[in-house]
C-alpha positions as CSV (number, residue, x, y, z in Angstrom):
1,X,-79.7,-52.0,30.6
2,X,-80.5,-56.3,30.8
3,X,-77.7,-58.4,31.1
4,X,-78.4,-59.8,27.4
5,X,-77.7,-56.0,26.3
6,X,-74.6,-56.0,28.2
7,X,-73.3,-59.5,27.3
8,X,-73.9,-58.9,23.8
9,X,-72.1,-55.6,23.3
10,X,-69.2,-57.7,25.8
11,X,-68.5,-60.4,23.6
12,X,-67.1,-58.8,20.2
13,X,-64.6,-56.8,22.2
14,X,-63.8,-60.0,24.0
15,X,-63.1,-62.1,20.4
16,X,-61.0,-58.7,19.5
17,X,-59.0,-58.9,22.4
18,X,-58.1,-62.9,21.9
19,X,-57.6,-61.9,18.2
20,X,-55.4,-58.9,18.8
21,X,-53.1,-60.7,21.5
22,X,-53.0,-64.1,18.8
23,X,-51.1,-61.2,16.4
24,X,-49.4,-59.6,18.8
25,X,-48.0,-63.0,19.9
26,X,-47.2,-64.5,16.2
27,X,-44.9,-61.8,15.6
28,X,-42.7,-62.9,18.2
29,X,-39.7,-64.2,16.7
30,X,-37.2,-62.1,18.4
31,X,-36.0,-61.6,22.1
32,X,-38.2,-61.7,24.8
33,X,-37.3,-58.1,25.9
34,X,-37.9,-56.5,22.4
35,X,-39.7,-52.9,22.7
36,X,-43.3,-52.2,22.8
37,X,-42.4,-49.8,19.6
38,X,-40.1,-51.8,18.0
39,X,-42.9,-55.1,18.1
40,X,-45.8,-52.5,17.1
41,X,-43.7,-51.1,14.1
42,X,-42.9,-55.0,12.4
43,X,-46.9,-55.3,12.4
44,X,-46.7,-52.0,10.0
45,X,-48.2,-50.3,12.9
46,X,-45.8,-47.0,13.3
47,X,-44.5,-46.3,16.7
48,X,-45.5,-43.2,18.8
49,X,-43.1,-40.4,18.4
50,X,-39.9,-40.5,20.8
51,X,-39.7,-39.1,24.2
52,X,-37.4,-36.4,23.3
53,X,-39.9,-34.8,20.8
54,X,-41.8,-33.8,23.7
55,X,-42.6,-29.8,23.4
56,X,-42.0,-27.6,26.1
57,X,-44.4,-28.5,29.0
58,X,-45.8,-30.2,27.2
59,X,-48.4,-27.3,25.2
60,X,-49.4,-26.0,28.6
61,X,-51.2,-29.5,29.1
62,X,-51.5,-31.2,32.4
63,X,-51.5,-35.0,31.4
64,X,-51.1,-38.1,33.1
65,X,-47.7,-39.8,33.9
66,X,-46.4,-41.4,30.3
67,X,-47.5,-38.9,28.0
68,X,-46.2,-35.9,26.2
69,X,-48.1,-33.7,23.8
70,X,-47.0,-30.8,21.2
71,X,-48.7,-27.8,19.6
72,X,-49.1,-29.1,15.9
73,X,-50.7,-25.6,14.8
74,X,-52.3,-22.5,16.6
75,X,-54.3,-19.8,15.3
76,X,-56.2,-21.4,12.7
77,X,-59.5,-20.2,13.3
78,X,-62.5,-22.2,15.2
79,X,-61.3,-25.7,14.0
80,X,-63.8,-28.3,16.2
81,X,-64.0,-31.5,14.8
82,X,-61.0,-33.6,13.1
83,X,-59.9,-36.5,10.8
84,X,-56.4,-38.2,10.2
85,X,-55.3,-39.5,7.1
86,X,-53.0,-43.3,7.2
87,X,-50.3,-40.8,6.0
88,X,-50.5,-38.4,9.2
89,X,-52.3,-35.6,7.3
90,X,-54.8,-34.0,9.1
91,X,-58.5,-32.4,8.7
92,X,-60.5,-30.0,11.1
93,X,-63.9,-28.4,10.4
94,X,-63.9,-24.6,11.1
95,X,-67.4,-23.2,12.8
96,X,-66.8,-20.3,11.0
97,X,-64.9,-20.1,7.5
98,X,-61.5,-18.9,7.2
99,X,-60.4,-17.0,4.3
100,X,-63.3,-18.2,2.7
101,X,-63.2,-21.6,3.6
102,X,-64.7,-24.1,6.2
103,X,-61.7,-26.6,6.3
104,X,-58.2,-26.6,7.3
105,X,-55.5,-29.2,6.2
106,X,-52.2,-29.8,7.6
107,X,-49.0,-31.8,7.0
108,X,-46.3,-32.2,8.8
109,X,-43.0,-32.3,5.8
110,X,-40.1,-32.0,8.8
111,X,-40.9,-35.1,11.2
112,X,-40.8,-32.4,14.1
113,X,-44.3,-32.9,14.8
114,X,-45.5,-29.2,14.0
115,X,-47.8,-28.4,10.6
116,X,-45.3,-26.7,8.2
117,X,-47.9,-26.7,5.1
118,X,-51.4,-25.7,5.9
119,X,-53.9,-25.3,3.4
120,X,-58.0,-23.7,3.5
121,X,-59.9,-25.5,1.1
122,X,-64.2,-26.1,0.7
123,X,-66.9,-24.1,0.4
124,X,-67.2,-20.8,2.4
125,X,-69.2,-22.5,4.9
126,X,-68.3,-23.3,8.3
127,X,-69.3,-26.7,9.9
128,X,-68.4,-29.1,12.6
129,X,-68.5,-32.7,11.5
130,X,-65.7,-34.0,9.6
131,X,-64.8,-37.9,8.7
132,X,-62.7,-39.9,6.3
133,X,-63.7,-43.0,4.8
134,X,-63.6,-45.0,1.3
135,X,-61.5,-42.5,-0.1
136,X,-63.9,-39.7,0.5
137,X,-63.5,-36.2,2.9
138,X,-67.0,-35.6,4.6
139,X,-68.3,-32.9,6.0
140,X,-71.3,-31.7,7.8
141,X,-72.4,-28.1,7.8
142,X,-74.9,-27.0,9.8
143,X,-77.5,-28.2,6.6
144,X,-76.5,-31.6,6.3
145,X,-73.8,-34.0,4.8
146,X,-71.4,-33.4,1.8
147,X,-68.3,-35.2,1.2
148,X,-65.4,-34.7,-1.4
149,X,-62.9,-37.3,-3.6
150,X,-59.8,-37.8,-2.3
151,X,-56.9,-39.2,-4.5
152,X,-54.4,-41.5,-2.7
153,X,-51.5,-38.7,-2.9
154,X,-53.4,-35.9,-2.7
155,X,-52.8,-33.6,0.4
156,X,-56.3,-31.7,-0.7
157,X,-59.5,-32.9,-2.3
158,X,-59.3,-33.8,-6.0
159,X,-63.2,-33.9,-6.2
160,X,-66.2,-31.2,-6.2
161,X,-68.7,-31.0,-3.2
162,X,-71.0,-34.2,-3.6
163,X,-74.3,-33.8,-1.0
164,X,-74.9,-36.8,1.0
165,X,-78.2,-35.7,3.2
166,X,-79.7,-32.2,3.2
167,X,-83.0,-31.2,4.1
168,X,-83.0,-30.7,7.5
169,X,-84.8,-28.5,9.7
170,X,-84.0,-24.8,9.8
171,X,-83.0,-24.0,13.2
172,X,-80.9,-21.5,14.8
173,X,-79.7,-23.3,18.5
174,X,-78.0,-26.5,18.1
175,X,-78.0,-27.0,14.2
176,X,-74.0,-28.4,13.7
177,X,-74.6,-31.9,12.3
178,X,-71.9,-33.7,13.7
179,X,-72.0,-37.9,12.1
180,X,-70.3,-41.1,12.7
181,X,-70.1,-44.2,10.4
182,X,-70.5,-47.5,11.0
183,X,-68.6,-50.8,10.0
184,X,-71.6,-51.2,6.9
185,X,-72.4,-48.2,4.7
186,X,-74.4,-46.3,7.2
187,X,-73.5,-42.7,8.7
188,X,-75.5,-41.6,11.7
189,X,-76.2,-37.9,12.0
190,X,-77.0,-35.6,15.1
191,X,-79.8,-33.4,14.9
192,X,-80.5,-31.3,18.0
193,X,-83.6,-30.2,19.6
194,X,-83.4,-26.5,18.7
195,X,-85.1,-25.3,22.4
196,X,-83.6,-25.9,25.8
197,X,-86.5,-27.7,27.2
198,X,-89.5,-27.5,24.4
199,X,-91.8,-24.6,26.4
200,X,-94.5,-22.9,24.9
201,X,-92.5,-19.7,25.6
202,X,-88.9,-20.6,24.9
203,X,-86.4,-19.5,27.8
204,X,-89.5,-17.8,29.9
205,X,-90.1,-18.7,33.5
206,X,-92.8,-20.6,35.0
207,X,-93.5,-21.3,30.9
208,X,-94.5,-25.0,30.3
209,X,-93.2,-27.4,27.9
210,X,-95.4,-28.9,24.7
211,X,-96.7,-32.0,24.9
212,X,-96.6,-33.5,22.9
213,X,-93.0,-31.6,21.9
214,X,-93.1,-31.3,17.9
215,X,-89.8,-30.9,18.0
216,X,-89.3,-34.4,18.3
217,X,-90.4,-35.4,15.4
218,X,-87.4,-34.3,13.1
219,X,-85.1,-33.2,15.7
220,X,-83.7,-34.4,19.2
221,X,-82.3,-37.6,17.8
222,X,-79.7,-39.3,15.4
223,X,-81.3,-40.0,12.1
224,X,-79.3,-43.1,10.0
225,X,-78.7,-42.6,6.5
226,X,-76.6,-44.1,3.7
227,X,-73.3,-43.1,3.9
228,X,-72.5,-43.6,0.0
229,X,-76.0,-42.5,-1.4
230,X,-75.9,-39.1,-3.2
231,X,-79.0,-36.4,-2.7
232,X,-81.2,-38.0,0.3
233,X,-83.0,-36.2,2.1
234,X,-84.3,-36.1,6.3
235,X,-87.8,-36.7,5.4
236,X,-87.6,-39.2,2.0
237,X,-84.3,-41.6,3.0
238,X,-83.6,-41.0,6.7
239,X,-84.8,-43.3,9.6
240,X,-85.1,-42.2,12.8
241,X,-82.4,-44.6,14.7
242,X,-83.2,-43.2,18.5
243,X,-84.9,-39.8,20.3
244,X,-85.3,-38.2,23.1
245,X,-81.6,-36.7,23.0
246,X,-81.4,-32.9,23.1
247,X,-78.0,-32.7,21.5
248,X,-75.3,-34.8,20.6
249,X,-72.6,-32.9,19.0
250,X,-70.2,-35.9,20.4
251,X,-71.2,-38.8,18.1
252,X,-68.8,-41.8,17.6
253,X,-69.2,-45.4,16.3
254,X,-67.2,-47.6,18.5
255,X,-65.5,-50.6,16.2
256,X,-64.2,-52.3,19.1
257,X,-67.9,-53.1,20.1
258,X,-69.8,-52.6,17.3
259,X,-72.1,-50.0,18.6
260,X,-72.7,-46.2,19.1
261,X,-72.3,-44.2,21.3
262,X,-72.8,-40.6,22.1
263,X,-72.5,-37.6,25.0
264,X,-75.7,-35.3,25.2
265,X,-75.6,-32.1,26.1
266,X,-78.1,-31.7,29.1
267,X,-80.8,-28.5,29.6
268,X,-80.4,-25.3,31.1
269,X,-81.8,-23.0,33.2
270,X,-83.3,-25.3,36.1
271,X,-83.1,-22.3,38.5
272,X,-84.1,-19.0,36.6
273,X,-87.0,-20.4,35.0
274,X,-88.2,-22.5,38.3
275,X,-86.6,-20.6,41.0
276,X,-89.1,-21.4,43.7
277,X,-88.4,-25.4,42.8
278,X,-84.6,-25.4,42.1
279,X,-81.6,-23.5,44.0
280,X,-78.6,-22.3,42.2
281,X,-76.3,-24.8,43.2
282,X,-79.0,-27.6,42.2
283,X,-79.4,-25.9,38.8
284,X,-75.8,-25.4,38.1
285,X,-75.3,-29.1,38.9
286,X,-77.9,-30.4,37.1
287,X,-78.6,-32.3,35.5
288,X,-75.8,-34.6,34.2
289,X,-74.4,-34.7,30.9
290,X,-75.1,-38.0,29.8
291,X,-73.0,-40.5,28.4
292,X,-74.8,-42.6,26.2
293,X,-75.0,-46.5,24.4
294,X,-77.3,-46.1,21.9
295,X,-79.2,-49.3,20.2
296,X,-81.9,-48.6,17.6
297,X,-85.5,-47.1,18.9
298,X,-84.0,-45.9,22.2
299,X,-85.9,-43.3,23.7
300,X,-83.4,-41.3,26.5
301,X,-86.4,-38.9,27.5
302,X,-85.6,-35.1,26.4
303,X,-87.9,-33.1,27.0
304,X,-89.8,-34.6,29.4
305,X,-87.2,-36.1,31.6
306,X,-83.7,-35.1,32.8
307,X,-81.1,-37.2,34.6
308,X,-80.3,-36.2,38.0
309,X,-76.9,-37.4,38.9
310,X,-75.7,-35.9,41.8
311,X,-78.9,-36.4,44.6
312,X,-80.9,-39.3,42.7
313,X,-79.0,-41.1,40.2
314,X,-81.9,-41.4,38.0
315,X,-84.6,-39.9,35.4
316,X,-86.7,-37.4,36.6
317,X,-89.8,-35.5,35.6
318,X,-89.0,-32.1,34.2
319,X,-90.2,-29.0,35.6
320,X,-91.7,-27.8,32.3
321,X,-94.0,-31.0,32.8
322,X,-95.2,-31.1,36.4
323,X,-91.8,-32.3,37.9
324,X,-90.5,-30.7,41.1
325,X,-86.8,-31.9,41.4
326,X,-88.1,-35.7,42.6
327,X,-90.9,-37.0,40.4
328,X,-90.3,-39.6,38.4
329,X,-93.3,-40.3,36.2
330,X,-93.4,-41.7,33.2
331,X,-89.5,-41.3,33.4
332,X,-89.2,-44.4,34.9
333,X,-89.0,-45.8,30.8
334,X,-86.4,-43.8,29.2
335,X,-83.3,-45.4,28.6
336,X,-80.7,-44.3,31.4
337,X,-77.0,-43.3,30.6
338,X,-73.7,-45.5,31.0
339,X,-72.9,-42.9,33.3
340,X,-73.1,-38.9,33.8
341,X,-70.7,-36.1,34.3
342,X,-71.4,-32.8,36.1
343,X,-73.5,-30.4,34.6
344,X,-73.2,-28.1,31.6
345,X,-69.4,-29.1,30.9
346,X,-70.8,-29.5,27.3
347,X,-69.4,-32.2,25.8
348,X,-68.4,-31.6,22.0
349,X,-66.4,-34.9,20.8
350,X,-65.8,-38.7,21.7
351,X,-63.0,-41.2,20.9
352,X,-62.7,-44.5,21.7
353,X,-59.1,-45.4,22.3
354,X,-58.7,-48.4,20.3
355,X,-55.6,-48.6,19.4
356,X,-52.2,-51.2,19.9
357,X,-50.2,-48.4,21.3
358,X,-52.3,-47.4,24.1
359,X,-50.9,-47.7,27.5
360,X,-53.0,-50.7,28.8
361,X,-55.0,-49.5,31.3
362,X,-56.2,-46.7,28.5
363,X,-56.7,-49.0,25.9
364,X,-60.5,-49.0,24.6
365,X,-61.4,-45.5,27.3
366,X,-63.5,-43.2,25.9
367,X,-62.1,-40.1,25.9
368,X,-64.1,-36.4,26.1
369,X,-63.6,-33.4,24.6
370,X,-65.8,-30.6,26.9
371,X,-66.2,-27.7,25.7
372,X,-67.1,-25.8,29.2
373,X,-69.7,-24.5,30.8
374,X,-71.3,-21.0,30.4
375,X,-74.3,-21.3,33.2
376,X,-73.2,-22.4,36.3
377,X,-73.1,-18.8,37.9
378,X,-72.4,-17.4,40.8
379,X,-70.6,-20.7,40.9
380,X,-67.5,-20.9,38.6
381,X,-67.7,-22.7,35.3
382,X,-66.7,-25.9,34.8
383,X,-65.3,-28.6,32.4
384,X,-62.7,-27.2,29.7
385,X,-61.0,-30.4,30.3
386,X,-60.8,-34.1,28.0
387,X,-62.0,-36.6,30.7
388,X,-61.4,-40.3,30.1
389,X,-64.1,-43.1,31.0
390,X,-62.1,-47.0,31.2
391,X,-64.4,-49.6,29.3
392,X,-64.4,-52.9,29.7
393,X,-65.8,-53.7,26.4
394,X,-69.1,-52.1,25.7
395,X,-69.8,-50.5,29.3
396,X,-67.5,-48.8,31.6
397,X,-65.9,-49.9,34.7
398,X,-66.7,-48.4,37.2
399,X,-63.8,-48.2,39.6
400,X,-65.4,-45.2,42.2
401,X,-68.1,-43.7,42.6
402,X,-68.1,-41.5,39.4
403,X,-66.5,-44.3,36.8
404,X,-64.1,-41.6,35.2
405,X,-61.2,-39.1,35.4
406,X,-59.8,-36.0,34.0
407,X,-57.3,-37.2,31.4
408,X,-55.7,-33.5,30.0
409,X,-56.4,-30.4,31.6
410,X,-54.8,-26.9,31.7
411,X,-57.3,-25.4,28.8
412,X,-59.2,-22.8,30.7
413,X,-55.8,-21.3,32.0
414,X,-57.5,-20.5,35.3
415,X,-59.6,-22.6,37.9
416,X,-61.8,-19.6,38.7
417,X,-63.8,-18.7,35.4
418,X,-67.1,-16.5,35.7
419,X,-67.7,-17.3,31.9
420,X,-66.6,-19.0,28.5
421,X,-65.1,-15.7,27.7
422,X,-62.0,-15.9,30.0
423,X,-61.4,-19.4,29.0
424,X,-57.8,-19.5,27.1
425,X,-58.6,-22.8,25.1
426,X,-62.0,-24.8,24.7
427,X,-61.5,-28.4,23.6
428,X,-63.9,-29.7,21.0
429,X,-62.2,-32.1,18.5
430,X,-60.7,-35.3,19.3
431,X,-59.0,-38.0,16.3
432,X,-56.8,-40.6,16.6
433,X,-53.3,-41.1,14.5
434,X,-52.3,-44.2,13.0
435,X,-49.2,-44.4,15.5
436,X,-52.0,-44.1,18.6
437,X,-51.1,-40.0,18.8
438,X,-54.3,-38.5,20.3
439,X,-55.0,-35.3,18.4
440,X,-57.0,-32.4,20.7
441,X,-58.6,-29.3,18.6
442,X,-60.1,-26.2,20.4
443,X,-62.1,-23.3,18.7
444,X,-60.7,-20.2,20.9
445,X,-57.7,-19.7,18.9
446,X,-57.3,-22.5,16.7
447,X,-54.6,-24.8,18.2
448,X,-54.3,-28.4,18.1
449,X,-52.1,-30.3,20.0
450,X,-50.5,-33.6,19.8
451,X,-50.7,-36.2,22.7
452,X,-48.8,-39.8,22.9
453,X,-47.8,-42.2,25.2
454,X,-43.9,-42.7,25.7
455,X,-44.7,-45.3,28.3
456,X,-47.0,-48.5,27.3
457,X,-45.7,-50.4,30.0
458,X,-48.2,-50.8,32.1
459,X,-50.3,-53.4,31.9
């Protein structure tokens, strides 16, 4: 990344931050000692729920010091992605439908912080992308993009199905088409490589990759569309925005900034296809999941490169291409990552934080739903965990060595897990209420919990 890259992606969350402390600071025409809550609540920004509404420890989460969290609903089938309404209604996209549906609403009609009316509604098809804008529900099935009406008092949608993008690839690995918007009339949509690492032989050792990799040229990317155009298609109306990515299912538009930003899901498989080039402990390691800033044309490298955080800190040539755990190659030119977690924690959402209630030293994070790891045997799996990176505008700061932290943990229910299947809870939805409540959504057994500060004290 150049300094002008960095400087320019700096400087809008800089003018935000003067802006938002100019509002902050016109509203004060009380005493000095007046409540964080009480002074968010005259902007018409509603408080965070009170301390005492906490649940019992706190849904089984560990959290950091000044939150609390409760179990809005459990056992609603494999609800991944979410949306809140301004009213506190909320939206999840089910991976598979349920009773014949593939979304889920929920209201809250007590003010004890638990879903009393839940509703199925949609078409009997499950998805993973959901979003609210304009007035409109969208959501992204593994074929594309629909979205529905939604009337100002309506807790459902008063509108049919309306298709936004379809034709897409067919493909059975990676095909959710998770989709962020953008502050224009663009929505940017994930479509994954459908291969771990493009072979000639998919998933066979010593097999090597394609090259050039087909796949690339409708897949491994995010393709940009318009969000309020009815019936386009991939191939007619989409434009190719960036490459090289295997799969993104955590896709976010950050408005602080003004950019995008996602978390790839790295490859697979570095020791049992390559064993004489690649240990266990190197393949279970490796190679990071990547967080990424993504401007247009970026190329980030998939297939031909993966990011080796632990031992290099940098691109490196893939085995499937000649690479032997140090080459760098033609690598050298793909785009590196703000930063990279440990391998295969699979990272299935991203939230930016921005919000006037966040404890300071939170506000503007990103936060990171992982889903877990299911290939890091004999070592035990990892992630299962929503990690928090702090920002300092467009880029993170980095503090340590790894520039982030576990923010909510406790998911997996054990720290010794030989597979997915023992994991109690897998995060993969994260949204963001308008009181600064951080919403968490796993697809186990379909529970989604509520997390807030009760201290914004700190500065």
């Amino acid at each position: 990344m150049t300094s002008l890259r960095i400087w320019t992606g700096t400087l809008p969350a800089l003018i935000a931050g003067v802006l938002m402390l100019a509002v902050l600071a016109s509203c004060s025409n009380s005493a000095d000692d007046r409540s964080a809550n009480e002074s968010a609540t005259s902007e018409g920004i509603p408080g965070p729920p009170d301390a005492e509404l906490c649940g019992s420890q706190n849904g089984g989460l560990d959290l950091p010091e000044g939150f609390c969290a409760v179990v809005v609903a459990d056992s609603l089938g494999e609800t991944r992605h979410l949306a809140v309404r301004d009213n506190g209604d909320l939206y999840a996209a089910l991976r598979s439908p349920r009773n014949g549906h593939g979304m889920v609403a929920l209201r809250d009609t007590t003010g004890d912080l638990r879903a009393d009316r839940i509703e199925y509604f949609g078409e009997n098809t499950g998805g993973t992308g959901i979003g609210l804008r304009n007035g409109y529900l969208y959501f992204g099935p593994d074929s594309g993009v629909w979205r529905y009406a939604m009337s100002e008092d309506a807790f459902l949608p008063t509108g049919e199905k309306e298709v936004i993008v379809s034709g897409f690839p067919e493909q059975r690995s990676h095909a959710v088409k998770p989709f962020a918007f953008d502050g224009d009339d663009n929505v940017y949509v994930n479509v994954g490589a459908p291969s771990n690492a493009c072979q000639e032989t998919p998933r066979s050792a010593g097999s090597p990759g394609l090259d050039p990799c087909p796949q690339l040229n409708r897949q491994a990317g995010i393709w940009r569309f318009q969000s309020d155009t009815l019936n386009q298609t991939q191939q007619k109306d989409g434009k190719r925005f960036a490459t090289g990515i295997r799969h993104a299912v955590a896709i976010t538009w950050n408005d602080a900034v003004d950019h995008l930003y996602v978390m790839q899901h790295g490859r697979d498989q570095l020791h049992s296809l390559w064993p004489e080039r690649y240990t266990q402990e190197e393949s279970a390691e490796l190679p990071g999941e990547e967080f990424l800033k993504v401007d247009e044309g970026d190329d980030f490298g998939w297939p031909y490169c993966y990011y080796d955080w632990k031992f290099d800190g940098r691109k490196e040539l893939a085995p499937e291409y000649g690479g032997d755990g140090t080459d760098v190659g033609g690598c050298s030119d793909a785009e590196d990552p703000l930063l990279a977690f440990p391998g295969h924690w699979a990272p299935n959402d991203l939230l930016f934080y921005n919000h006037p209630n966040a404890p300071g030293k939170y506000r503007g994070a990103a936060l990171i739903a992982f889903h877990g790891s299911w290939n890091r045997a004999p070592f035990p799996q990892q992630g299962y965990n929503i990690g928090v990176v702090p920002m300092d505008g467009a880029l993170p700061v980095r503090s340590d060595s790894t520039g982030w932290r576990v923010f909510a943990d406790g998911f997996a229910g054990t720290d010794t897990l030989r597979s997915p299947g023992e994991a109690e809870y897998r995060p993969t939805g994260l949204a963001l209420g308008p009181d600064g409540s951080i919403y968490i959504s796993e697809d186990v057994r379909g529970r989604i919990w509520r997390v807030w500060p009760v201290d914004r004290t700190d500065g």
